[in-house]
N, C-alpha and C positions, 0 to 999 in steps of 0.2 A: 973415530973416537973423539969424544970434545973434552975440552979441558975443564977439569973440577971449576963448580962456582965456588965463589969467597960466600961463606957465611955473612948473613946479614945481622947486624946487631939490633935489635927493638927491646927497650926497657921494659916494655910491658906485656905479662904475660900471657900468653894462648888463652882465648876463652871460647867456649862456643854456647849455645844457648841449649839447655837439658831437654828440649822439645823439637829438636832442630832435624829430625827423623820426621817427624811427623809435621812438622814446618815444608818439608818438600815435598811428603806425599799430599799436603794440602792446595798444593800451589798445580801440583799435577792432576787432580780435583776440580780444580778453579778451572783451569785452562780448560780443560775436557767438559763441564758446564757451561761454560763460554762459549763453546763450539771455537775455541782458537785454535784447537791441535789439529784439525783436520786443513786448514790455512796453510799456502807456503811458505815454508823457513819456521815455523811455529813447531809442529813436532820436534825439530831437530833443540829446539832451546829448552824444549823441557827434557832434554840428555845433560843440560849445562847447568843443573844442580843449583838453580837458583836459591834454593831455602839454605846453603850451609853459608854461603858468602850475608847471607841475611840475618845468621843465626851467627855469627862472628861477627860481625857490626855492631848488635846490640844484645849481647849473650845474658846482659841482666834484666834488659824489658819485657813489658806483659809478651804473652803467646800473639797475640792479636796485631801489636805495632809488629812484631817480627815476620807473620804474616802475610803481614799489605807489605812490606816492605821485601818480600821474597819475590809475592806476585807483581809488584813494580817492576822488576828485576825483569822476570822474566816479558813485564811487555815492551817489547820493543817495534817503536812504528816503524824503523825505519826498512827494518829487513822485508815487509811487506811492500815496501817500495823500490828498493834499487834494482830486483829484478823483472818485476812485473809491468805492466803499462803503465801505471805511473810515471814507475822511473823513466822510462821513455819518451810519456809526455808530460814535459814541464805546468802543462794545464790544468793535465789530468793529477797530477800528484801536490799541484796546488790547491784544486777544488778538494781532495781527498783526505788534507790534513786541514783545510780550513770548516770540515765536516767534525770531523774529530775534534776540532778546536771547539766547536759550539758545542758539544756534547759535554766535554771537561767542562767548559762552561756553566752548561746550562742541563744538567744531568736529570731533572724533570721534564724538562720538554720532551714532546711529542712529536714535534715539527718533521722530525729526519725518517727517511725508512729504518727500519730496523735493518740492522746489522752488527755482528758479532765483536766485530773491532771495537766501534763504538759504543757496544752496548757495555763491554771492559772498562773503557774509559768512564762511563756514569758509575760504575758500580767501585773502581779504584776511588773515586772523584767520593761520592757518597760514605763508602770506608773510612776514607781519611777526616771526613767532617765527623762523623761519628766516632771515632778516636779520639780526635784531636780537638773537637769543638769548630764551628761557624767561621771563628778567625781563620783556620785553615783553610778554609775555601774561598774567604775572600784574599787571604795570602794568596793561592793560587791565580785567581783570577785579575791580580796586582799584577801578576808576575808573567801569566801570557799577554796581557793588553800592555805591556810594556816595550812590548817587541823587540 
């Protein structure tokens, strides 16, 4: 038996966003388009309800930024790496996020094979300029060539 937590006090109040249902079945939509769920550690993160932590973050924004912002959530590079070759060779898992790098990048190019991970990343990458406008993608790209 563990002992009662102390209540945490936060001045401001619960909010969540009135779409926030259908913010997660969107992102499990996404994922499943992607072809991400069939990936290892990917199924198991679309269990971890990325659209309500999304949908509390910004409970008075458009549907759209709550969205990209669920399916951000849910992509995570790195779980595709710590148990797979990658993460076992430091080469391989260098060549494999400086692949994904160029894609965030450069989310029209052609250059790369197709693949599922990075084909998320141009399409997260693209979302968010079209949300947010041009500045956001050069923000971004301020922001990984900063290293």
């Amino acid at each position: 038996m563990s002992p009662p937590r102390p209540r945490l006090f936060c001045p401001l109040p619960g909010a969540i966003h009135p779409d926030h249902r259908q913010v997660e079945e969107g992102t499990r939509r996404w994922a499943r388009a992607a072809g991400l769920d069939g990936l290892p550690g990917r199924e198991a993160l679309l269990g971890h309800r990325m659209g309500e932590p999304a949908a509390r973050v910004l409970p008075g924004a458009g549907r759209e930024a709550v969205q990209l912002l669920g399916d951000l959530g849910l992509f995570h590079v790195d779980d595709g790496c710590e148990g797979g070759p990658p993460g076992v060779r430091p080469a391989g898992l260098a060549d494999r996020l400086s692949r994904l790098l160029y894609a965030a990048e450069h989310p029209a190019a052609t250059l790369l094979p197709r693949d599922p991970v990075a084909d998320a990343v141009r399409d997260l990458r693209r979302r968010t300029e079209a949300l947010f406008g041009p500045h956001a993608g050069a923000a971004w790209d301020a922001e990984t060539s900063s290293g």
